[in-house]
N, CA and C atoms of all chains as a GROMACS GRO file, in nm:
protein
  588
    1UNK      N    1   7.648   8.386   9.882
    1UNK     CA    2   7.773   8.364   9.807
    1UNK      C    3   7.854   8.250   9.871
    2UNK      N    4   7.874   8.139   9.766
    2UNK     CA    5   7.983   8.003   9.842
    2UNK      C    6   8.121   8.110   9.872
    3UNK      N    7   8.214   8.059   9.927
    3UNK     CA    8   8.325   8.071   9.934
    3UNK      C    9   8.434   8.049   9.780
    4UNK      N   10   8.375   7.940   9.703
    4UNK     CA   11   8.439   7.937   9.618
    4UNK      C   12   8.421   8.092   9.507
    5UNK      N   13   8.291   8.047   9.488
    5UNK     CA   14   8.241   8.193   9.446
    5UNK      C   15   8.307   8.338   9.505
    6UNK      N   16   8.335   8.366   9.625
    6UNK     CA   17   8.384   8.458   9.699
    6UNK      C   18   8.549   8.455   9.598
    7UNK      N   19   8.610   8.365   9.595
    7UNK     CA   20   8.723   8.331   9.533
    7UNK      C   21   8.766   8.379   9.409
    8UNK      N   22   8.679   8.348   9.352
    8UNK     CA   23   8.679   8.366   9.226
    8UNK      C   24   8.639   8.516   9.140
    9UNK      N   25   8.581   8.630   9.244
    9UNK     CA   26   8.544   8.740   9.276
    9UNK      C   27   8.612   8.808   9.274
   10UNK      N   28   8.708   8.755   9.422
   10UNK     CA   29   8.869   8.776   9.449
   10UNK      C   30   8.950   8.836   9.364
   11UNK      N   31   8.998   8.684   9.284
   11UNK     CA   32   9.074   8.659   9.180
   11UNK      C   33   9.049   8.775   9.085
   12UNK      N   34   8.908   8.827   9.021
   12UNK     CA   35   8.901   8.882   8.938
   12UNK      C   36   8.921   9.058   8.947
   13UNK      N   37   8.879   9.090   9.087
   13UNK     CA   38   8.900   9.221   9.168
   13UNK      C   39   9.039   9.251   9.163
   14UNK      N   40   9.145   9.111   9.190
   14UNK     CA   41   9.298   9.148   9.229
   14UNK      C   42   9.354   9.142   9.070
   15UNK      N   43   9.280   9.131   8.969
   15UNK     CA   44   9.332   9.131   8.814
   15UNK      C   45   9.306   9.326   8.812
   16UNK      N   46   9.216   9.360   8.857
   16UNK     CA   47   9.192   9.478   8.808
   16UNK      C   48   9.255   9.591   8.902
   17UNK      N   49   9.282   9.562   9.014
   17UNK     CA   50   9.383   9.623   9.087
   17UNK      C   51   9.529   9.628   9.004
   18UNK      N   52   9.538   9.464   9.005
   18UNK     CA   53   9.675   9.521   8.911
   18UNK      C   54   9.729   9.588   8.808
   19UNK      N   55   9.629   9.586   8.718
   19UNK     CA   56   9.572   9.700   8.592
   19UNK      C   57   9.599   9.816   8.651
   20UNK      N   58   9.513   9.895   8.797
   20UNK     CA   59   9.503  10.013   8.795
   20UNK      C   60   9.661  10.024   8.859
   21UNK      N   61   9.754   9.995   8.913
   21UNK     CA   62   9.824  10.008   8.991
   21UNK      C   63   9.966  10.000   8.854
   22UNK      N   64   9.966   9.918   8.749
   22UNK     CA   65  10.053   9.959   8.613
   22UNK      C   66  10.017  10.119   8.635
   23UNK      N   67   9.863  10.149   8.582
   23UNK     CA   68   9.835  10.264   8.548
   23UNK      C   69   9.878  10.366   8.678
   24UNK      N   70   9.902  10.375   8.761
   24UNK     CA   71   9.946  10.459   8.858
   24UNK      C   72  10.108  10.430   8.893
   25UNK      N   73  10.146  10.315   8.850
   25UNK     CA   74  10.307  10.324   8.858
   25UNK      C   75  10.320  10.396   8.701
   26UNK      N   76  10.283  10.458   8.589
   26UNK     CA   77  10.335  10.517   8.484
   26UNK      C   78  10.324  10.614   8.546
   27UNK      N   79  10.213  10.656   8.543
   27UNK     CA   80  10.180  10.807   8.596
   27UNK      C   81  10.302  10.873   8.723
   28UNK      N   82  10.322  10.800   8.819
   28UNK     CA   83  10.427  10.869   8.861
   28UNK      C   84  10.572  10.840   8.785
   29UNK      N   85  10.619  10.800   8.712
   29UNK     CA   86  10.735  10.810   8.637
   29UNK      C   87  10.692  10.900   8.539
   30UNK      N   88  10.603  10.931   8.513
   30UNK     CA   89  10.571  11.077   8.433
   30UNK      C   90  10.557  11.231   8.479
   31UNK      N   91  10.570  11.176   8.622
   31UNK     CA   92  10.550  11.297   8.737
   31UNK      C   93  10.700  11.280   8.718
   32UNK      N   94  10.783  11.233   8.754
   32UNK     CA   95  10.918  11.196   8.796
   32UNK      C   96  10.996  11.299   8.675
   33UNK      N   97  10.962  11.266   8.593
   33UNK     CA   98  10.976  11.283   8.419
   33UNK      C   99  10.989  11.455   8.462
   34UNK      N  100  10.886  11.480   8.477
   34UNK     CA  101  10.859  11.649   8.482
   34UNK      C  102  10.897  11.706   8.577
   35UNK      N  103  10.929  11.626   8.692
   35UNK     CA  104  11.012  11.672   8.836
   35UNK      C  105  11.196  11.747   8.802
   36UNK      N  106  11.185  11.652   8.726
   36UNK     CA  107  11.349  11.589   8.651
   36UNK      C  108  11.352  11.769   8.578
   37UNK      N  109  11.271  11.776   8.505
   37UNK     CA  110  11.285  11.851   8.414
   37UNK      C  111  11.283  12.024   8.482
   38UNK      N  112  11.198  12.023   8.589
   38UNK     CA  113  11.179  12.128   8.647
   38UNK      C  114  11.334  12.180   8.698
   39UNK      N  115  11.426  12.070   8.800
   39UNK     CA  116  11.509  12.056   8.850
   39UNK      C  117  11.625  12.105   8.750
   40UNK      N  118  11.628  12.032   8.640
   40UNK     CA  119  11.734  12.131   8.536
   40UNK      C  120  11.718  12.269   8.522
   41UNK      N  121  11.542  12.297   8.496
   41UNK     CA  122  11.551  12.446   8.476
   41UNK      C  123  11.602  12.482   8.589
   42UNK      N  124  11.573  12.494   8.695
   42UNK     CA  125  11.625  12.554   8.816
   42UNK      C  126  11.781  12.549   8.848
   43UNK      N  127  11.842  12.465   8.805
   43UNK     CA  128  11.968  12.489   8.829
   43UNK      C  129  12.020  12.528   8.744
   44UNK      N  130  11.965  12.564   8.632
   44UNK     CA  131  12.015  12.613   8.464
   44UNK      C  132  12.055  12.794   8.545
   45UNK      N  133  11.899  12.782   8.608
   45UNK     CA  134  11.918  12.954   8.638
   45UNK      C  135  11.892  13.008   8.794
   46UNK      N  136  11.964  12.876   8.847
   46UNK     CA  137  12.018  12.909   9.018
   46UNK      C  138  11.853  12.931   9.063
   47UNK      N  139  11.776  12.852   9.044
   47UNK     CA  140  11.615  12.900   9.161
   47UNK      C  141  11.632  12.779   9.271
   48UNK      N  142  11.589  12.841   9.381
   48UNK     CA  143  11.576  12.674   9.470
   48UNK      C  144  11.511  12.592   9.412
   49UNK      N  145  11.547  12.456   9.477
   49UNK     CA  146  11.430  12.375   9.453
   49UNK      C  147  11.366  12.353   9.541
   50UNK      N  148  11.357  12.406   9.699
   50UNK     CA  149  11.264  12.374   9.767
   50UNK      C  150  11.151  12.479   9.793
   51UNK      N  151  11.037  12.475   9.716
   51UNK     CA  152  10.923  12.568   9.733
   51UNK      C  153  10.834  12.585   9.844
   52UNK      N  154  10.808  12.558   9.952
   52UNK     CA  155  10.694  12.510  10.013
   52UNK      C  156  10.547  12.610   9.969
   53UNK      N  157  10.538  12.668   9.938
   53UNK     CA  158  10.430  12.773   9.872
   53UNK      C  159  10.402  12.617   9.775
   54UNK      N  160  10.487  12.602   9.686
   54UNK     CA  161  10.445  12.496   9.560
   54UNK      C  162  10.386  12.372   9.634
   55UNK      N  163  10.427  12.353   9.692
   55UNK     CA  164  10.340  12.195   9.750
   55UNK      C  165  10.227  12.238   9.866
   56UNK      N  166  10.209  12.326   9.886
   56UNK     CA  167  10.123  12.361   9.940
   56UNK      C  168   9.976  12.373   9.813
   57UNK      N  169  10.018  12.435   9.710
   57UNK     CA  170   9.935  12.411   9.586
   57UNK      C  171   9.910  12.278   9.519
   58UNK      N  172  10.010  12.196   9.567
   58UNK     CA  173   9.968  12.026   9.519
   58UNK      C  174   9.905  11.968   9.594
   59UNK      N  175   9.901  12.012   9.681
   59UNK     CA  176   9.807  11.930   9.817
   59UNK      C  177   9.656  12.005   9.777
   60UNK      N  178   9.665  12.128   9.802
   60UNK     CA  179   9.494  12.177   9.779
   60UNK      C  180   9.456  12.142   9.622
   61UNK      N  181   9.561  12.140   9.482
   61UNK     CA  182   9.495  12.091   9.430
   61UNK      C  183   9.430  11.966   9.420
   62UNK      N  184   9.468  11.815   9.483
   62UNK     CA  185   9.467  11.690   9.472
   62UNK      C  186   9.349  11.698   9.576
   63UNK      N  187   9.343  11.818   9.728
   63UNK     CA  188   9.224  11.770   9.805
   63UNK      C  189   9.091  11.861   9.772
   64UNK      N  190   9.099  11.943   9.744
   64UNK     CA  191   9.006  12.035   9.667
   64UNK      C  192   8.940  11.947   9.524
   65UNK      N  193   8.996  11.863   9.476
   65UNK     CA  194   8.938  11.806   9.358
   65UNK      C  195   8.878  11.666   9.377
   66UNK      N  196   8.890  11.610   9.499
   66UNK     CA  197   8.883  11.453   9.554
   66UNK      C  198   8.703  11.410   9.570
   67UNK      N  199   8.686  11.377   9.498
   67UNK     CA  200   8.507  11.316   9.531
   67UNK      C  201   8.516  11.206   9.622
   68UNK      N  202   8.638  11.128   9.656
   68UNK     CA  203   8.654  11.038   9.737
   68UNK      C  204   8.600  10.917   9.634
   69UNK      N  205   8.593  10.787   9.677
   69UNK     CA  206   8.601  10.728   9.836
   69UNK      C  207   8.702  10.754   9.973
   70UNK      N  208   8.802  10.786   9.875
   70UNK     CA  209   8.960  10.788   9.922
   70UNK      C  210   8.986  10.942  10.033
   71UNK      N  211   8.951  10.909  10.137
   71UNK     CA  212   8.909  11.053  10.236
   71UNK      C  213   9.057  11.173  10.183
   72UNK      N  214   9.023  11.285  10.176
   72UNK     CA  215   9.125  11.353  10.169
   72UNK      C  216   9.256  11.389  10.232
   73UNK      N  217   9.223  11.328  10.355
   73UNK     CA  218   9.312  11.305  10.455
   73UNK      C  219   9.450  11.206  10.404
   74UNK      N  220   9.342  11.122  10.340
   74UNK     CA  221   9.467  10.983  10.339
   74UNK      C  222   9.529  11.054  10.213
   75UNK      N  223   9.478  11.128  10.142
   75UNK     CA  224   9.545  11.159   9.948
   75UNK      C  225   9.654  11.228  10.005
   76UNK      N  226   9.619  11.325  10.089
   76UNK     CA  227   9.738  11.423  10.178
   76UNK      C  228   9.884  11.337  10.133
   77UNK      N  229   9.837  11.235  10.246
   77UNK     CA  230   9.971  11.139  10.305
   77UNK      C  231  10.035  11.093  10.183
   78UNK      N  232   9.909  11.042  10.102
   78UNK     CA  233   9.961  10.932   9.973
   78UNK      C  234  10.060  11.136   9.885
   79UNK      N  235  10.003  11.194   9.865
   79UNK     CA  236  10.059  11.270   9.776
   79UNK      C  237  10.217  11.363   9.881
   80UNK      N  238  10.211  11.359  10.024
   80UNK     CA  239  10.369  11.398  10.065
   80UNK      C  240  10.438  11.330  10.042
   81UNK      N  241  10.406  11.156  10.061
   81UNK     CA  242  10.488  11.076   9.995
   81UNK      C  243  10.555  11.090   9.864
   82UNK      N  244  10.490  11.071   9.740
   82UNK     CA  245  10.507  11.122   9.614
   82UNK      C  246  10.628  11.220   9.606
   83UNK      N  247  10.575  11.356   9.691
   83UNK     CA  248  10.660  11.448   9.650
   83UNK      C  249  10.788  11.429   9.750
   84UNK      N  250  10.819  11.334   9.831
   84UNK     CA  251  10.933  11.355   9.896
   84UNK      C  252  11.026  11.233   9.843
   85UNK      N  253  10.944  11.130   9.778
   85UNK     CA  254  10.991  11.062   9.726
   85UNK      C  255  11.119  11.131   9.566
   86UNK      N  256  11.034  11.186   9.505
   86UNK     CA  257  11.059  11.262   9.397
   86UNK      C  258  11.147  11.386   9.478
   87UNK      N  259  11.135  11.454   9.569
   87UNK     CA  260  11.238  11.497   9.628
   87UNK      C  261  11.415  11.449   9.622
   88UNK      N  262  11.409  11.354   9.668
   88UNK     CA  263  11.501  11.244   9.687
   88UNK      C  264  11.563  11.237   9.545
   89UNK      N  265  11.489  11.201   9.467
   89UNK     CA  266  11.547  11.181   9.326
   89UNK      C  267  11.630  11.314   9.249
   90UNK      N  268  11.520  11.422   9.266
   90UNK     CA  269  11.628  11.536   9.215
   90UNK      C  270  11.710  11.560   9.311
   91UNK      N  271  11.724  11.555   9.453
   91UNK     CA  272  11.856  11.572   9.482
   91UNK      C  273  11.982  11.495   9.470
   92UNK      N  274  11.987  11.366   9.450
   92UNK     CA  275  12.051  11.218   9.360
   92UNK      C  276  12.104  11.328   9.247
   93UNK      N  277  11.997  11.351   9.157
   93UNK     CA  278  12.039  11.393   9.045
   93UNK      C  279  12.093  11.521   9.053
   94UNK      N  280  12.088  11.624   9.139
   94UNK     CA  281  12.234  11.754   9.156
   94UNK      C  282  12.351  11.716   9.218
   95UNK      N  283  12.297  11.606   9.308
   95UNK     CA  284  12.472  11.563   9.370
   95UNK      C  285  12.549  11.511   9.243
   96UNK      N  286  12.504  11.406   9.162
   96UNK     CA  287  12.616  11.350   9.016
   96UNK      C  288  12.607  11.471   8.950
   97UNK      N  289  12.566  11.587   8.977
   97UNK     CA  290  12.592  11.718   8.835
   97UNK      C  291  12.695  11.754   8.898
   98UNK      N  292  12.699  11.791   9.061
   98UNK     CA  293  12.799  11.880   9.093
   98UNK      C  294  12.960  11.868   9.101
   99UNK      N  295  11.910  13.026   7.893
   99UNK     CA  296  11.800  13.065   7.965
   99UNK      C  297  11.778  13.176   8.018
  100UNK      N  298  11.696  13.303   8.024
  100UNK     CA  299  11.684  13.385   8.095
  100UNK      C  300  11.610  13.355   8.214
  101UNK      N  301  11.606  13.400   8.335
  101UNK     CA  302  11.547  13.380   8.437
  101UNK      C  303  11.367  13.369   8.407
  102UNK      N  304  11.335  13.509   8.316
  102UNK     CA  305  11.187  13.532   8.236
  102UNK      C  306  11.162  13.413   8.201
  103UNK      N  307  11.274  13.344   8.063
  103UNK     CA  308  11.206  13.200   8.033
  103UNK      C  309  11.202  13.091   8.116
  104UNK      N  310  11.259  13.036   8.222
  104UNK     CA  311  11.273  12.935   8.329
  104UNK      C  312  11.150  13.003   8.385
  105UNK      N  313  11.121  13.065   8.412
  105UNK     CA  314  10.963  13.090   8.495
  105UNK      C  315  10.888  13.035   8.450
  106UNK      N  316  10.849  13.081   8.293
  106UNK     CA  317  10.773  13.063   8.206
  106UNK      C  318  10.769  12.935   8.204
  107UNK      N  319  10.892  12.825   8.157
  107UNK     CA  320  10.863  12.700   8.122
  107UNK      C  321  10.844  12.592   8.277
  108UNK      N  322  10.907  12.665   8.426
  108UNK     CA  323  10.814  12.602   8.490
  108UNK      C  324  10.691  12.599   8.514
  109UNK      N  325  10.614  12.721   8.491
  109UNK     CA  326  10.470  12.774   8.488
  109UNK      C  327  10.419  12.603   8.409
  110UNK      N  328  10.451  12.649   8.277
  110UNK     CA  329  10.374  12.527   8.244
  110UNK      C  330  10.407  12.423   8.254
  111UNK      N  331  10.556  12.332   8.286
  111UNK     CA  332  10.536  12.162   8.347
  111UNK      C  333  10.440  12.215   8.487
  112UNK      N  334  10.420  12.305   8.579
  112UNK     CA  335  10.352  12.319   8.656
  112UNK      C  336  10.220  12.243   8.652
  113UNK      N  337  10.171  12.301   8.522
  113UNK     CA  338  10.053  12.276   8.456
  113UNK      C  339  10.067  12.110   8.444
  114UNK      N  340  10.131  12.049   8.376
  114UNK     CA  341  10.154  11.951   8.362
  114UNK      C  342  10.129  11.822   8.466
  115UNK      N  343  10.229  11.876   8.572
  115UNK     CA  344  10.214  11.802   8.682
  115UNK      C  345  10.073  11.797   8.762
  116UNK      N  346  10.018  11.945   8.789
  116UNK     CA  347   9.883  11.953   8.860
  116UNK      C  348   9.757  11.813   8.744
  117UNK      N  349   9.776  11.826   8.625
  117UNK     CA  350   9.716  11.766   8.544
  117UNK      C  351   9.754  11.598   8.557
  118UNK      N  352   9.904  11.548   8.578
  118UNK     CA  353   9.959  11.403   8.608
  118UNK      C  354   9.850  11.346   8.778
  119UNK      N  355   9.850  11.482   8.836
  119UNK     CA  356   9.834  11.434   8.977
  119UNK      C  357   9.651  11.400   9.009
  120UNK      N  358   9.603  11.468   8.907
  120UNK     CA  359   9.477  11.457   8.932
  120UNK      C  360   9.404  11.320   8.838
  121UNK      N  361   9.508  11.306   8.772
  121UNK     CA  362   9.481  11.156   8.662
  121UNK      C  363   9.511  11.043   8.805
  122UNK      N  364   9.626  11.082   8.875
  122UNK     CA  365   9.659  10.941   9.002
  122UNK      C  366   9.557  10.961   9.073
  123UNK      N  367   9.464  11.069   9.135
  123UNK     CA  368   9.386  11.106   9.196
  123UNK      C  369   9.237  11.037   9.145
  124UNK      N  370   9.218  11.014   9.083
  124UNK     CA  371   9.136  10.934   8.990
  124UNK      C  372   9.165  10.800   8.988
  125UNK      N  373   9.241  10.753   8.979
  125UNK     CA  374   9.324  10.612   9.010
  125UNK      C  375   9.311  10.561   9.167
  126UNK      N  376   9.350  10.665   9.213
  126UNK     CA  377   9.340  10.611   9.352
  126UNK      C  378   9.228  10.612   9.419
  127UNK      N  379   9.134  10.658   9.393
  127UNK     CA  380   8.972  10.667   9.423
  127UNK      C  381   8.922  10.509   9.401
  128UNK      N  382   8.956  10.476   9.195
  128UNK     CA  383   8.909  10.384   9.136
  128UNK      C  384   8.975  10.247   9.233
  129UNK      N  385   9.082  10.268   9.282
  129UNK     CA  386   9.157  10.167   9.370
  129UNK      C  387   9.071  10.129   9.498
  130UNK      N  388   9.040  10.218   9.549
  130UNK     CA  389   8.949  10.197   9.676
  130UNK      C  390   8.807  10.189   9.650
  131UNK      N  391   8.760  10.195   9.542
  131UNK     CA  392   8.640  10.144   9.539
  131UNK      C  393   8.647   9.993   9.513
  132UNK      N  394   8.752   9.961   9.427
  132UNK     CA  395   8.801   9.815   9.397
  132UNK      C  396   8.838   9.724   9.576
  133UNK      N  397   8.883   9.814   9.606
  133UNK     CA  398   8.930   9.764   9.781
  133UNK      C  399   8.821   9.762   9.893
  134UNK      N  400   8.693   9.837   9.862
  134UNK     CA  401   8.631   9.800   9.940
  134UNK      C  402   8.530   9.683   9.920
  135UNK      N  403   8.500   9.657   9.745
  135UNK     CA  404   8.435   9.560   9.687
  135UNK      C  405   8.517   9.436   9.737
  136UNK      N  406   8.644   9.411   9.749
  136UNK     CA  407   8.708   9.319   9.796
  136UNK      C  408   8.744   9.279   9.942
  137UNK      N  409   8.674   9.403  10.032
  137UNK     CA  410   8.647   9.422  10.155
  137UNK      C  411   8.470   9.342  10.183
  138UNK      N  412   8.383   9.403  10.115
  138UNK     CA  413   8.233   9.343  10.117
  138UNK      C  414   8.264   9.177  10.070
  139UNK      N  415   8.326   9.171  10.006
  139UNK     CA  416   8.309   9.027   9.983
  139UNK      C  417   8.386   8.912  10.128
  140UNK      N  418   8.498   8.961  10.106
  140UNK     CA  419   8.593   8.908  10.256
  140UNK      C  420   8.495   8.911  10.393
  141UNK      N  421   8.437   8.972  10.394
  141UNK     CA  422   8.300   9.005  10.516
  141UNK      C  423   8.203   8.858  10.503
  142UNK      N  424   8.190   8.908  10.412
  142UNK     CA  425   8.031   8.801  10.315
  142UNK      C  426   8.042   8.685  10.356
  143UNK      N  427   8.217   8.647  10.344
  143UNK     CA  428   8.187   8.478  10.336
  143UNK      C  429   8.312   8.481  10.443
  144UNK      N  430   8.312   8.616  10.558
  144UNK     CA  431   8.436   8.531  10.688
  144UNK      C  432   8.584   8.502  10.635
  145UNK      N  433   8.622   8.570  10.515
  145UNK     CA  434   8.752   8.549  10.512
  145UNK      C  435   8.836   8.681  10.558
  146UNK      N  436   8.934   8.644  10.658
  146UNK     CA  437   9.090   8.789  10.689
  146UNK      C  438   9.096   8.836  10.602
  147UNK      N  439   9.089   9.022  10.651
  147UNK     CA  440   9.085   9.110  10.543
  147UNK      C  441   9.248   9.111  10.527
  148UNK      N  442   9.348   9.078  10.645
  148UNK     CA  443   9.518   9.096  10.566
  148UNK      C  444   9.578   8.968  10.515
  149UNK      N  445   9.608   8.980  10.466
  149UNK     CA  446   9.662   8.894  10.364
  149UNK      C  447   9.827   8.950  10.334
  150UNK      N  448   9.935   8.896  10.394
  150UNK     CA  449  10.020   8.952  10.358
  150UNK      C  450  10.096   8.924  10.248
  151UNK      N  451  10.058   8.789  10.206
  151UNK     CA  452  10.127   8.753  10.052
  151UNK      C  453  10.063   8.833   9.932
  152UNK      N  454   9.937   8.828   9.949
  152UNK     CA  455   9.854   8.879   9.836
  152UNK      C  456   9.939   9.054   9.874
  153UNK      N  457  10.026   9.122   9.957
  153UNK     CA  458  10.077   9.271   9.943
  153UNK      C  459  10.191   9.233   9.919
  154UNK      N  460  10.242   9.113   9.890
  154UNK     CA  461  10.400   9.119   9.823
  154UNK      C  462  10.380   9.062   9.669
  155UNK      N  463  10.208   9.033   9.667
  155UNK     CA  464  10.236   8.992   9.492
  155UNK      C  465  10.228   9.168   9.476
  156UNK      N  466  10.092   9.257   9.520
  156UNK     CA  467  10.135   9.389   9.484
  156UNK      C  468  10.257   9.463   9.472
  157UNK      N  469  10.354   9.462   9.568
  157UNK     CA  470  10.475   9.514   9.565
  157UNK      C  471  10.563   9.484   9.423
  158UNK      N  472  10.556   9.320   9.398
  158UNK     CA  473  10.621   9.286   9.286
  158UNK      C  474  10.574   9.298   9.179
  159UNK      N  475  10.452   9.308   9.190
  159UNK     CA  476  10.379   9.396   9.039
  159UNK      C  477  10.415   9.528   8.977
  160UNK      N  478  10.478   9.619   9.070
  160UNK     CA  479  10.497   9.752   9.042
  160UNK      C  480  10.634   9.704   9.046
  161UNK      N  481  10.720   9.707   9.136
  161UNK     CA  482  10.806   9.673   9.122
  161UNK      C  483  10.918   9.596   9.000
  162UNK      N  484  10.874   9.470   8.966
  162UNK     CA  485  10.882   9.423   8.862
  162UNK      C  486  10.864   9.483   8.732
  163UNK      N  487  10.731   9.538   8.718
  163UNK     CA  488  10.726   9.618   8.568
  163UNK      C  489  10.804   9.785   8.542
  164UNK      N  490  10.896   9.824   8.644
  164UNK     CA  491  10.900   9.966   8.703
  164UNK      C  492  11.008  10.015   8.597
  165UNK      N  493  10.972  10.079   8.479
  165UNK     CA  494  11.064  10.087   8.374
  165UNK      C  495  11.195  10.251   8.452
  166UNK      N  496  11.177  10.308   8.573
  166UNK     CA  497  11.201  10.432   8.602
  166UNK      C  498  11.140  10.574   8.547
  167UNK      N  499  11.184  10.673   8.533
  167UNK     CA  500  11.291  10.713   8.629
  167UNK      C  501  11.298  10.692   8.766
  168UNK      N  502  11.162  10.679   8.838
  168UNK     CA  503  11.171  10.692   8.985
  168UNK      C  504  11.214  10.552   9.002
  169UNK      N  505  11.314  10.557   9.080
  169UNK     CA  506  11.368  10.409   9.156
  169UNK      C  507  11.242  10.321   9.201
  170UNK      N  508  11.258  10.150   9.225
  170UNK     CA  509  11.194  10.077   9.256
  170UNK      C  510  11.163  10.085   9.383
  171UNK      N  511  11.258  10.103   9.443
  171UNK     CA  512  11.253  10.145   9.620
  171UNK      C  513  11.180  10.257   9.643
  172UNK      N  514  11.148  10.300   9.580
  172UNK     CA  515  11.069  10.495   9.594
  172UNK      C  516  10.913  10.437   9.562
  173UNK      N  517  10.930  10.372   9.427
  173UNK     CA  518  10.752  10.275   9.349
  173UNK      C  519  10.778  10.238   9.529
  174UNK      N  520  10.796  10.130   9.597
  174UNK     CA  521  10.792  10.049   9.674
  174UNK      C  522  10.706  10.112   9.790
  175UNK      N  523  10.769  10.223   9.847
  175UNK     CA  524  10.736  10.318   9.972
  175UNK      C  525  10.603  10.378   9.920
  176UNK      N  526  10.607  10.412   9.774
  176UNK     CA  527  10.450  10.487   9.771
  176UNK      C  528  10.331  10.373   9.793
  177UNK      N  529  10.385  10.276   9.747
  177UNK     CA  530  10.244  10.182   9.722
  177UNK      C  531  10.240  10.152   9.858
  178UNK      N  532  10.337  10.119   9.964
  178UNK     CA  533  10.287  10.075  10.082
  178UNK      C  534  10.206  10.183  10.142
  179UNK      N  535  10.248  10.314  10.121
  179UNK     CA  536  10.173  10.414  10.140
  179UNK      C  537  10.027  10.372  10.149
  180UNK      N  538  10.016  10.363  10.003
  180UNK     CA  539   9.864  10.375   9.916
  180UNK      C  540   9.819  10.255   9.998
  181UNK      N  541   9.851  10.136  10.001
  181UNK     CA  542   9.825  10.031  10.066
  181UNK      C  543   9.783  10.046  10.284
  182UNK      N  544   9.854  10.111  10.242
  182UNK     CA  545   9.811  10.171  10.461
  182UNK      C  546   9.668  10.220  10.487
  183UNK      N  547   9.692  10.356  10.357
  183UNK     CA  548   9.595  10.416  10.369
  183UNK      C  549   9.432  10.344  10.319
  184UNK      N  550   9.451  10.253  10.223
  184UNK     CA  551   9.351  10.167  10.201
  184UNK      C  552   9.310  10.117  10.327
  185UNK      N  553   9.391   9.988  10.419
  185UNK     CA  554   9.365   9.938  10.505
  185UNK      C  555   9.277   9.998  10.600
  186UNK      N  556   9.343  10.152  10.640
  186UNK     CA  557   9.228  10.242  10.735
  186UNK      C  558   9.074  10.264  10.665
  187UNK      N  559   9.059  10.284  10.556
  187UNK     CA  560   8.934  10.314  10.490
  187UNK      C  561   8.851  10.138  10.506
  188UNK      N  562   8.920  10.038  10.462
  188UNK     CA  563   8.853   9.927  10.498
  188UNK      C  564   8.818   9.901  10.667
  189UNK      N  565   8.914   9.931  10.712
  189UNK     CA  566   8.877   9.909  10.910
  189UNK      C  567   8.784   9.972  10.932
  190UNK      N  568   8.782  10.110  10.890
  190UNK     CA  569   8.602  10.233  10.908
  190UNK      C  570   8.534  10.170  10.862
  191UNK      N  571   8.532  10.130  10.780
  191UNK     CA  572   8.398  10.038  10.707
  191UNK      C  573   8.308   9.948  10.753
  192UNK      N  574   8.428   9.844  10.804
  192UNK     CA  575   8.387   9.753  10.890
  192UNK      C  576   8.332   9.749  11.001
  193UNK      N  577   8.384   9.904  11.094
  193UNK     CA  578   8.335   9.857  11.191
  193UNK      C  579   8.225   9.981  11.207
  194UNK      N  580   8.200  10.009  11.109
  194UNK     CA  581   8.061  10.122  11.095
  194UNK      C  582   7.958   9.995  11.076
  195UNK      N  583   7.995   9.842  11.021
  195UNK     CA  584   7.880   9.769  10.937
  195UNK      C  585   7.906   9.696  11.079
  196UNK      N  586   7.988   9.672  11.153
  196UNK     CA  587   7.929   9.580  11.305
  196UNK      C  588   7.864   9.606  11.376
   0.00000   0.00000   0.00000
């Protein structure tokens, strides 16, 4: 393989990254979406919002289902992120309710 | 709301979400197979696997198109996430093939 060739490989690999990475920035604003929504019910009828039982079930479901490449280790990290991120947001959103 | 129905209707966004997370879970697999093809090639022909401009066109890709709810700064932290954890799966790679 020339280098130019290598380039041009590149180029076409970092088109389809960006594709998948739209498709994974919706998907979490659709997580966000349903985070949002959970968070009303719960304060509709006083439940916490901090479960740890529940994210303990998002983690085994996301590593229990993983064929990889992506070691389960790293999905861990990538998915506490997610949820603490989204953390953050419903609590934003009870501080302007209260 | 009765407490009965708030169960009920988190039960199923429950559902919902376990179902959002395993669609990103799928995504993020398809991402690192894309990342290591772009890893074999960078090898091939001797080019640096970091590139730090080519992770601020990523940043501004999500960023830029990020219609919410989740803040841009929140998109921002996950992808560097996703982006870390890539990097380690490419370094194993590499130095399993030296």
């Amino acid at each position: 393989m020339t280098e130019a060739e290598a380039r041009e490989a590149l180029a076409r690999l970092r088109v389809e990254i960006d594709a998948v990475d739209l498709r994974l920035l919706e998907l979490l604003n659709d997580r966000t979406r349903i985070v949002e929504r959970i968070g009303s019910i719960k304060q509709a009828v006083s439940l916490p919002i901090y479960e740890p039982n529940r994210e303990n079930d998002v983690f085994r479901n996301v590593m229990d289902n993983n064929p990889g490449p992506l070691p389960s280790e790293a999905v861990k990290r990538v998915f506490e992120r997610i949820i603490d991120e989204m953390r953050v947001v419903q609590r934003l959103r009870m501080e302007k309710k209260d």
